[in-house]
C-alpha positions as CSV (number, residue, x, y, z in Angstrom):
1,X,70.8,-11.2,120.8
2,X,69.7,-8.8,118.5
3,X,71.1,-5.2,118.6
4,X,68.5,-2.6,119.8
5,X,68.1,0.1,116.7
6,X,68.9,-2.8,113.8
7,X,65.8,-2.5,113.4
8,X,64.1,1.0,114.2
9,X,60.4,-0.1,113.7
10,X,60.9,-2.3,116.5
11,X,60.5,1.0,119.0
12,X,57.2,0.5,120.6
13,X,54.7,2.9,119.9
14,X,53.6,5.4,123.4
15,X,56.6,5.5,124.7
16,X,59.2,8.1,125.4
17,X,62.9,7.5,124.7
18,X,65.8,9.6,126.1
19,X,69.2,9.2,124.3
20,X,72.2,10.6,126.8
21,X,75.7,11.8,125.4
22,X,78.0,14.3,125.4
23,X,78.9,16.2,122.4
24,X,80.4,13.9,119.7
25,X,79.1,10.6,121.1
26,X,76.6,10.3,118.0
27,X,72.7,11.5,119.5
28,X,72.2,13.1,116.7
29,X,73.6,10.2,114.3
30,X,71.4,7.4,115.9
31,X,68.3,10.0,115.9
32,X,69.2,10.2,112.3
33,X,68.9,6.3,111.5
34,X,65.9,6.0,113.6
35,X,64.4,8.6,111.8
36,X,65.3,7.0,107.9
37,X,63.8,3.3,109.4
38,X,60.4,5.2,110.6
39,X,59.8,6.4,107.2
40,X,61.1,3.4,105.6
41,X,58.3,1.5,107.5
42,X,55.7,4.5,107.0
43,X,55.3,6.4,110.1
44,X,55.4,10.1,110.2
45,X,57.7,11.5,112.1
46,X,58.5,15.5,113.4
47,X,62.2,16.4,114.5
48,X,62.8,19.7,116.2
49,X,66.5,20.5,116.0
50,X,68.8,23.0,117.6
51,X,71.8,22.6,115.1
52,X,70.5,22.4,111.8
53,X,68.7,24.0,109.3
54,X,66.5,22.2,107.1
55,X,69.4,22.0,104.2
56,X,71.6,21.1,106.7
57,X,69.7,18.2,108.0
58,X,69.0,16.9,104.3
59,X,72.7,17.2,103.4
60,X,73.9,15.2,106.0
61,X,71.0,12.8,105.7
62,X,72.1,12.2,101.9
63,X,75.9,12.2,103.1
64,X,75.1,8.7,105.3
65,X,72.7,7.4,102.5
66,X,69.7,8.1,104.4
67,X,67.6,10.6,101.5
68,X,64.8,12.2,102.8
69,X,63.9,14.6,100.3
70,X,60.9,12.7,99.1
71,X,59.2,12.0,102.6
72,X,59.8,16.3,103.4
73,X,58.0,16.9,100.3
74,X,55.3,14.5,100.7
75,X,54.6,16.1,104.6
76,X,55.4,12.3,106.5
77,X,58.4,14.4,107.4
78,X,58.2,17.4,109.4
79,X,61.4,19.3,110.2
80,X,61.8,22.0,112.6
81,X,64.8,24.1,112.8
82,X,65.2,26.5,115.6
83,X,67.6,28.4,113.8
84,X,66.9,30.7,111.1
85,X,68.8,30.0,107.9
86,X,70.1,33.8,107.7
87,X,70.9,36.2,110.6
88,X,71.4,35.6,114.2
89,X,70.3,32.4,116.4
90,X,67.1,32.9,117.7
91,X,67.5,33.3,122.0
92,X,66.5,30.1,124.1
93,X,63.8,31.4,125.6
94,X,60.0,30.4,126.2
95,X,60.8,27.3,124.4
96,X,58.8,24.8,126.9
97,X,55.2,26.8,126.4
98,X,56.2,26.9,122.5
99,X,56.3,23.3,122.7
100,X,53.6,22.6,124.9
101,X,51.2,25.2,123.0
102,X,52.3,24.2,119.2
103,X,49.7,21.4,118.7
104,X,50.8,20.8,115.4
105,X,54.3,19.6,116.4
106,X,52.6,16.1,117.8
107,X,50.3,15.1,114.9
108,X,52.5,12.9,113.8
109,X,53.7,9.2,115.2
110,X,57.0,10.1,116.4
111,X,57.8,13.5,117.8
112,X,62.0,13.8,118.3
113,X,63.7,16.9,119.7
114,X,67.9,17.3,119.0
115,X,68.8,18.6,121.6
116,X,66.0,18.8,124.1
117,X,68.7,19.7,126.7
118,X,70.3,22.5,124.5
119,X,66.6,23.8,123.9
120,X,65.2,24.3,127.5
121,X,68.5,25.0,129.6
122,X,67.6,28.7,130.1
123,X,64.0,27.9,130.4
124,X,63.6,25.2,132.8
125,X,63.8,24.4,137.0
126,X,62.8,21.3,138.7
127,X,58.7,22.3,138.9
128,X,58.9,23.0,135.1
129,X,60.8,19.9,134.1
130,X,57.6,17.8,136.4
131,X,55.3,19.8,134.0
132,X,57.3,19.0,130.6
133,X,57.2,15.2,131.8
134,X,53.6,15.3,132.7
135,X,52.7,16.7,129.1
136,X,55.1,14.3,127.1
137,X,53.1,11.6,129.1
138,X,49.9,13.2,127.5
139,X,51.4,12.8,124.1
140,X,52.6,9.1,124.8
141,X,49.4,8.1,125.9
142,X,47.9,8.9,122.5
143,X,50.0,6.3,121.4
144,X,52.3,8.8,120.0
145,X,56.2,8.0,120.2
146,X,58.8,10.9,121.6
147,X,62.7,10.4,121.8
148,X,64.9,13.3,123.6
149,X,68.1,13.4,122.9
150,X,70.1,15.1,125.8
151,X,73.7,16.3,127.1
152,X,73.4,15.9,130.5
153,X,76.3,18.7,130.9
154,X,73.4,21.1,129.8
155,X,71.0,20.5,132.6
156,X,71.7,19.8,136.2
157,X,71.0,16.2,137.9
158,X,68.0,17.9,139.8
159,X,66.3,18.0,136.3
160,X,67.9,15.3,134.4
161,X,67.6,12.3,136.8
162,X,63.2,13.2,136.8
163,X,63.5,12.4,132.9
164,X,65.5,9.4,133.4
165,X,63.5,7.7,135.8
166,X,60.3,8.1,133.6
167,X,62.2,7.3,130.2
168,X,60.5,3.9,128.7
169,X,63.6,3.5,127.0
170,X,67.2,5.5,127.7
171,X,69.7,5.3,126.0
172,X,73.0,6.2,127.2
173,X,76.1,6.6,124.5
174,X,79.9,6.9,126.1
175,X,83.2,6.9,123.9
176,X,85.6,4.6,125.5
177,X,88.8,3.3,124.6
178,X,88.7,-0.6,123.1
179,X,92.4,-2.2,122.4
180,X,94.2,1.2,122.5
181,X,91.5,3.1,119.9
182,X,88.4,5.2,120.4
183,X,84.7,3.6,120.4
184,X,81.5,4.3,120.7
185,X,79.3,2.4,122.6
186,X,76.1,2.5,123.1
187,X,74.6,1.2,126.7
188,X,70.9,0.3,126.8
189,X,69.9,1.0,130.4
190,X,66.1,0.7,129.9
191,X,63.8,-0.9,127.3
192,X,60.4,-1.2,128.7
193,X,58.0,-3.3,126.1
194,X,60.6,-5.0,124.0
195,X,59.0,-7.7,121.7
196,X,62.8,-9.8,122.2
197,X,65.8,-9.6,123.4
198,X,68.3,-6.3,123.5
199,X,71.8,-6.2,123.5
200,X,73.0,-4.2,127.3
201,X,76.1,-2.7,125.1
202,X,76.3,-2.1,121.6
203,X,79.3,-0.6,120.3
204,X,79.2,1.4,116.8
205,X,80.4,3.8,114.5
206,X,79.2,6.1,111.7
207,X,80.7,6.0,108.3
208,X,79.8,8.4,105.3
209,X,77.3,6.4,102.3
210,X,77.0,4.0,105.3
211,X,75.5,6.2,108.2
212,X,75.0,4.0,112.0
213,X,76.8,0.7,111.4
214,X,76.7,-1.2,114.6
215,X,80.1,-2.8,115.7
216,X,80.2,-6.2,117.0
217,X,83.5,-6.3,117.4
218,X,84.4,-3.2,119.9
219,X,82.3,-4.7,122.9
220,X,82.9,-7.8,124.3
């Protein structure tokens, strides 16, 4: 079977995707290859992230030989830090109306947020997450793609579990030990609309000037 993610135009279109790890287990690496093969294959894409800032996210695009430079420029990529580059870290706060009010964030054909968990942890409760979910459903249903990444360790199970059962597609990432060294593997638990088969497990690594190499050798 082919590996889910070989190919990243082969995410369906309206559909949200949650990607579940811990810190380390490579969200933000995978989010990172799904983004280059988007703009490879000429949809525009929007990532909101709570790490970098936008010369951080281009270095380490360049540093797995995914350049993006040209696609920023051009406006098919949209990148949002929530960090300023100079002077303290903007608080978490009011985030979910700034996301929900910011029409201009889901123009685009994929909409990704790293780390959606990270983002709304001192703004959200169980009736708020029901809300979130009910506008990302909005945005879906305009044929519009979204992909979460989250750290469940964040959020409680009250307001994780509501995303998870909604997700078209989740992703769930675990590092496990394989013949006495450390893996990642990659465990598709949903994948609503595929147009052919996908792999349940999928272990892989990420290498510099090779970013997300999938590893068919650490899962049996």
């Amino acid at each position: 079977t082919e590996a889910v993610l070989s190919r990243s135009r082969s995410l369906p279109k309206g559909t949200l995707t949650i990607i579940s790890g811990s810190v380390g287990s490579g969200k933000s690496a995978i989010l990172q290859r799904l983004t280059y093969g988007f703009l490879l294959h000429h949809f525009s894409t929007t990532i909101i992230s709570t790490e970098l800032t936008t010369k951080g996210f281009l270095d380490q695009m360049d540093s797995l030989d995914y350049p993006t430079k040209k696609y920023l420029m051009d406006g098919t990529l949209k990148f949002v830090p929530v960090f300023p580059i100079i002077g303290k870290a903007r608080q978490r706060k009011d985030f979910m109306s700034r996301l929900k009010s910011t029409r201009g964030l889901y123009e685009t054909d994929v909409i990704a947020i790293d780390t959606f968990s990270a983002l709304v942890m001192s703004d959200i409760d169980e009736s708020r997450s029901l809300e979130m979910i009910s506008f990302f459903k909005k945005i879906t249903g305009r044929n519009k793609a979204i992909i979460l990444t989250v750290d469940p360790s964040d959020l409680p199970p009250s307001i994780v579990s509501p995303f998870r059962s909604v997700a078209d597609i989740l992703i769930e990432l675990k590092t496990e030990v394989v013949e006495g060294s450390m893996e990642h593997v990659m465990y598709i638990t949903r994948f609503s609309h595929a147009t052919g088969p996908v792999s349940n497990a999928v272990g892989f690594r990420i290498e510099p000037r090779a970013g997300f190499i999938v590893d068919i050798t650490s899962v049996a």
